[in-house]
N, C-alpha and C positions, 0 to 999 in steps of 0.2 A: 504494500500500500504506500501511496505518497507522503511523505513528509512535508510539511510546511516547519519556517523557523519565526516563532515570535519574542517577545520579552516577557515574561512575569516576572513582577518585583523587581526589576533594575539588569535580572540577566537572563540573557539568550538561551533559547532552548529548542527543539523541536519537538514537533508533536503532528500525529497523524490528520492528513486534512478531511476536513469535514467535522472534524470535533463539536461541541458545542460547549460552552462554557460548565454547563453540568457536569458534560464526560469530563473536562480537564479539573475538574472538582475530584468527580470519583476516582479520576487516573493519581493522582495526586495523595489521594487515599485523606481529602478534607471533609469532616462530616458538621463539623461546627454551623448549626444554626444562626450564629452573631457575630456574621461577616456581611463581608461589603467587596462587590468586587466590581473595577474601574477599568473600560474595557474603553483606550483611546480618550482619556479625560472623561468620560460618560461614563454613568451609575448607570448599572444594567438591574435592572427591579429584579427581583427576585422570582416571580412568575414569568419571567425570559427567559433564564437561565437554560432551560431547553432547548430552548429555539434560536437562541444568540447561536451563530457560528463562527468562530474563528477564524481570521484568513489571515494569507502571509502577510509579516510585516505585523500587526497587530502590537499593540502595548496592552497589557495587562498589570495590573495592583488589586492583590488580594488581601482586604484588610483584617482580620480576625478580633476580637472583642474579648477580654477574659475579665474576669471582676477579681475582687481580691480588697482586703484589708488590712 
């Protein structure tokens, strides 16, 4: 299958084209409900997340949320 290369979080990486932002969730093995993920300066809602697809070239920020005292 093709490769495409994009950025998450400041480095380059590849990943199978077609992906959608969900699968680079799952690929990634990220389960955390309280994230925020920034696909090209844009907040991608979280009811996209399936349907957003990744193409070359892409910038990604994935941000995760942890609480603590």
């Amino acid at each position: 299958m093709k490769t495409i290369k994009i950025t998450v979080n400041g480095g380059e990486t590849e990943i199978q084209d077609g992906l959608t932002i969900k699968g680079l969730l799952d690929s990634m093995e990220i389960k955390s409900k309280m994230l925020v993920v920034e696909k090209n300066l844009e907040i991608i809602n979280k009811q996209d997340y399936e349907s957003s697809r990744i193409s070359e070239g892409d910038r990604l920020e994935i941000v995760s949320f942890c609480g603590g005292g």
